[in-house]
C-alpha positions in Angstrom: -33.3 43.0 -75.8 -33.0 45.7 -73.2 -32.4 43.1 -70.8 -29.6 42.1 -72.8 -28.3 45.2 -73.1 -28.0 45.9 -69.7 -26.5 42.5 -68.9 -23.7 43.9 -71.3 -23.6 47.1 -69.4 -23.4 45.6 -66.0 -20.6 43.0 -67.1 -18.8 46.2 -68.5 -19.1 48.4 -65.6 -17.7 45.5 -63.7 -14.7 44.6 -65.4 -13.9 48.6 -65.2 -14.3 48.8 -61.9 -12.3 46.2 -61.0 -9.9 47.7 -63.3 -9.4 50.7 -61.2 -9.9 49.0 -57.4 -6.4 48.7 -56.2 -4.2 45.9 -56.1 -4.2 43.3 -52.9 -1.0 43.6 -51.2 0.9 40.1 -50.6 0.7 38.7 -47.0 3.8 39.3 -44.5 4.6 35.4 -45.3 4.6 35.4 -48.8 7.9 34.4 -50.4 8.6 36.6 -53.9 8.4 33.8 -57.2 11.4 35.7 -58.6 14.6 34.9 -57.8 17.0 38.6 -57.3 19.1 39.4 -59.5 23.0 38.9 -58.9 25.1 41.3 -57.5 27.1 43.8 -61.0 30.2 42.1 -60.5 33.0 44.8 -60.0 35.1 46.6 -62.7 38.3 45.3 -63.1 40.8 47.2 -62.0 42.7 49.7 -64.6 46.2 50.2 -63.2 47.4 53.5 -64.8 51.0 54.1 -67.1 52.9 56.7 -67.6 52.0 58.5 -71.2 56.3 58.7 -71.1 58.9 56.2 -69.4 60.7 57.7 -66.5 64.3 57.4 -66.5 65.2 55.2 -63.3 67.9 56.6 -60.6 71.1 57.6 -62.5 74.1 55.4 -61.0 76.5 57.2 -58.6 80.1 56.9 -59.7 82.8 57.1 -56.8 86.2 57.6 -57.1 88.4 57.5 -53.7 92.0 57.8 -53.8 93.8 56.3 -50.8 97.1 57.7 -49.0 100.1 56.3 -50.1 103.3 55.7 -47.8 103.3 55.2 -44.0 100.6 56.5 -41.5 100.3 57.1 -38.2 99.2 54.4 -36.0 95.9 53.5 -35.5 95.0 55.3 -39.5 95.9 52.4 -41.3 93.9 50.3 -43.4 91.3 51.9 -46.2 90.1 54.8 -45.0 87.6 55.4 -48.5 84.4 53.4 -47.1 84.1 55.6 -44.3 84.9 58.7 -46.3 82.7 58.0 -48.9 80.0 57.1 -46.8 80.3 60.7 -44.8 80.5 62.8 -47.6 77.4 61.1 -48.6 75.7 62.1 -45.1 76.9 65.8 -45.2 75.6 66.2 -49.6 72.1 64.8 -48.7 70.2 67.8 -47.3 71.3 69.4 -50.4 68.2 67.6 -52.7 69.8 66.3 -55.5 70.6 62.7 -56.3 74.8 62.5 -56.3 76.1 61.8 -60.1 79.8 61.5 -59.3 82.1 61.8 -56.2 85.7 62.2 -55.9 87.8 62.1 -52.9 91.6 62.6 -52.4 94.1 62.8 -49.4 94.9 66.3 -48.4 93.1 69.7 -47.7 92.3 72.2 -49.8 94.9 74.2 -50.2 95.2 76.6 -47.3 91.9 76.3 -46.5 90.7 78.1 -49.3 91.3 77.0 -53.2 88.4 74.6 -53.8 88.5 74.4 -57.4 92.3 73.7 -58.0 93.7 74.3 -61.4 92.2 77.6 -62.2 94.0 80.1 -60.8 97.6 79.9 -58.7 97.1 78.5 -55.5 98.0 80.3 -52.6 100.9 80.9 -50.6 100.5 79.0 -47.4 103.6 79.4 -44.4 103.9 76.7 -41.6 101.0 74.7 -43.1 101.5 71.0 -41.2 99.4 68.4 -42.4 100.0 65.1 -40.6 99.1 62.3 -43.6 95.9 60.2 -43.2 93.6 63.2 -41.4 93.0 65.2 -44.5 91.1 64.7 -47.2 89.3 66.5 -50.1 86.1 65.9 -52.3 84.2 67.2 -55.0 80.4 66.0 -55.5 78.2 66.6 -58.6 74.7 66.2 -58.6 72.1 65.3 -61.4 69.7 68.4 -62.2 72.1 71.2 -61.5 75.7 72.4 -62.4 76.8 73.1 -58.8 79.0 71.0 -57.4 80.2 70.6 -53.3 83.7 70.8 -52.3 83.4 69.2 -48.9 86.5 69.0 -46.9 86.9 65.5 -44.5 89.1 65.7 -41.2 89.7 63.5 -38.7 92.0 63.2 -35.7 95.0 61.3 -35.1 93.8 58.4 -32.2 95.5 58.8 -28.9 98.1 56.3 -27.8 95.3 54.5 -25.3 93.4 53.3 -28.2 95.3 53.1 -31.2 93.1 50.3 -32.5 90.1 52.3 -33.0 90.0 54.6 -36.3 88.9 58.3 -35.6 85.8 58.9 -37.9 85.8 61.5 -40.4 84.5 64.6 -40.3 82.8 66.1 -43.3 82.7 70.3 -43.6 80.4 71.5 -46.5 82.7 74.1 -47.8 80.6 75.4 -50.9 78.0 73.9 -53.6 78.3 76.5 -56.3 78.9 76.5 -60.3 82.6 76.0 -60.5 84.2 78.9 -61.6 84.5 78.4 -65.7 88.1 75.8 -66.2 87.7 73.6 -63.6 87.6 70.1 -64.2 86.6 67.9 -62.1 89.2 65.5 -61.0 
């Protein structure tokens, strides 16, 4: 019986130390028996939306009056695309998308009455003003109640090219509130 008894103890003191020796490490060659796993597949993507619907670019409405009766030579013809498109060029720096713009043949009145109808205009003497070089404008803007009064001038073309149309000239004259009356043409 004692022999038995330390067969037992023997077979026991075996199994726990080869419970406790370390693990054999795998040979350089050996292949793993599980296949890796597969790469996550990627979140799709969440494009974000606006929690409120932004209004899209307001519409520009232009209005361009052309001269009436004869011109000079060489200022004949439509002279509203290429007014148009250079009181565009001089209202840009300003920052504000254009709501509305009106041109007309003439000046401003003696150089100085940009907002006609509000108060008398002024006397002007010996004011000569040969038709098709003058023209005036008013532009208003979306986000703000100033408006530009922008004069447009352009020369009469000499007689060795009469063909070619002189280009306007635009003058920023003022972008302010309009004085309280005025009405935009």
């Amino acid at each position: 019986m004692v022999l038995m008894r330390l067969g037992v103890v023997m077979v026991l003191g075996a199994a726990m130390l080869a419970a406790c020796a370390p693990a054999p490490s795998p040979s350089p060659t050996a292949q793993p028996s599980v296949a890796p796993s597969p790469p996550p597949s990627p979140s799709p993507l969440v494009t974000p939306t606006p929690s409120i619907p932004s209004p899209g670019p307001a519409a520009e409405t232009v209005t361009c009056v052309p001269f009436t009766g004869q011109l000079p030579d060489g200022l004949e013809g439509d002279p509203c695309p290429s007014a148009v498109a250079a009181v565009r060029a001089i209202v840009e720096p300003l920052g504000f998308p254009i709501a509305r713009i009106y041109i007309e043949p003439g000046p401003f009145t003696c150089g100085n009455d940009l907002w006609p109808g509000v108060k008398s205009p002024p006397v002007c003497f010996g004011a000569i003003v040969i038709p098709g070089t003058r023209m005036r404008s008013w532009v208003s803007f979306v986000g703000t109640d100033k408006v530009a009064a922008v004069a447009l001038n352009r020369q009469v073309p000499g007689r060795a090219s009469p063909s070619t149309v002189p280009p306007w000239t635009a003058v920023l004259e003022d972008f302010v509130v309009p004085p309280a009356g005025w009405v935009m043409p």
